[in-house]
C-alpha positions in Angstrom: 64.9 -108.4 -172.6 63.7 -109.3 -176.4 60.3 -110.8 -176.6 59.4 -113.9 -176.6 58.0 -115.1 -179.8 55.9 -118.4 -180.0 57.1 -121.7 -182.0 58.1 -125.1 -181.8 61.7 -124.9 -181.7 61.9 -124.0 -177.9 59.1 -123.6 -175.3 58.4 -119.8 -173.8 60.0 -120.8 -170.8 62.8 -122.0 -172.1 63.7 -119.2 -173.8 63.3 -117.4 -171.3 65.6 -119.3 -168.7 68.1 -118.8 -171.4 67.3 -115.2 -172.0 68.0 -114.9 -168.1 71.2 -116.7 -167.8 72.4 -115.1 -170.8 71.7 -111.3 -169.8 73.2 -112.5 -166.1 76.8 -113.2 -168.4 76.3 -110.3 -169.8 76.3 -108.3 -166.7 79.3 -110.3 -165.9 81.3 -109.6 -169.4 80.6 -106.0 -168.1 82.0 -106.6 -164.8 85.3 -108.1 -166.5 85.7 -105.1 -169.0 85.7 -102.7 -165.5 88.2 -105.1 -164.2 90.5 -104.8 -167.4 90.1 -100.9 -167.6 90.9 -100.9 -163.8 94.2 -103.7 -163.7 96.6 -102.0 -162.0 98.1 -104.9 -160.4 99.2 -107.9 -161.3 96.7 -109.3 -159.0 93.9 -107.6 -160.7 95.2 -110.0 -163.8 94.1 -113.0 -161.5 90.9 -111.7 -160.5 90.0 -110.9 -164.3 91.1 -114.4 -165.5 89.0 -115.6 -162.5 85.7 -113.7 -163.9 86.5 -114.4 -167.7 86.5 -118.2 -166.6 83.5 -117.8 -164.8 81.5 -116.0 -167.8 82.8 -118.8 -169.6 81.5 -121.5 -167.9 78.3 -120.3 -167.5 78.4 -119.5 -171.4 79.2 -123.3 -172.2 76.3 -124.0 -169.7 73.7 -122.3 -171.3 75.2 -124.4 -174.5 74.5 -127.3 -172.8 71.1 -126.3 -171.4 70.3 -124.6 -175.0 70.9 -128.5 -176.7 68.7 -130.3 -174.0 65.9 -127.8 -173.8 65.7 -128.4 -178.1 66.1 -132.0 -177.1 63.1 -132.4 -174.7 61.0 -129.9 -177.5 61.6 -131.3 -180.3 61.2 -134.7 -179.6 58.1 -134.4 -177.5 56.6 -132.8 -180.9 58.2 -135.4 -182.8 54.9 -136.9 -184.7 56.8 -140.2 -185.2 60.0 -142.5 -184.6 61.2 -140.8 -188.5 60.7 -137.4 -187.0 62.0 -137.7 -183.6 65.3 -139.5 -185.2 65.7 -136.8 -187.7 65.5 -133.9 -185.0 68.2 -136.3 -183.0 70.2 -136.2 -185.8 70.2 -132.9 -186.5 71.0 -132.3 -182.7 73.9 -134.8 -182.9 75.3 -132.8 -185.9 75.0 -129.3 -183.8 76.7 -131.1 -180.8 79.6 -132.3 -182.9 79.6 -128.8 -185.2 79.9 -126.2 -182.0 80.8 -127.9 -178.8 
């Protein structure tokens, strides 16, 4: 796992619950690619698109965790209302850009 680096963006721990849920969809992505190179069946199609949808969902929920976590951060080290509505902002403009 990378290190964790100190700064104000996200708290240690937070990166490193999303360092952990990430590297767990990675082992899944894995699992899926030995699925693919395995398919013999048309079955084995349905238990791929299964996995894939499952990787997926837990990628869209480490989005989602990702945006709250720099929520919660940034506005607790907001040092005013014109800070903490700029970070919010910025947030809103992420949330609209990639999800």
């Amino acid at each position: 796992m990378a290190d964790i680096v100190e700064s104000t963006a996200l708290t240690p721990l937070q990166k490193k619950d999303l360092l952990h849920r990430l590297a767990r969809i990675e082992g899944q992505l894995r699992g899926v690619q030995k699925l693919i190179a395995q398919a013999a069946t048309p079955s084995d199609c349905d238990a791929v698109a299964q996995q894939m949808a499952a990787a997926r969902k837990a990628l869209d929920r480490s989005f989602v965790q990702l945006l709250t976590s720099t929520m919660q951060t940034q506005s607790a080290n907001a040092r005013d209302l014109s800070e903490a509505q700029a970070s919010a902002g910025k947030l809103a403009a992420m949330l609209d850009k990639f999800a």
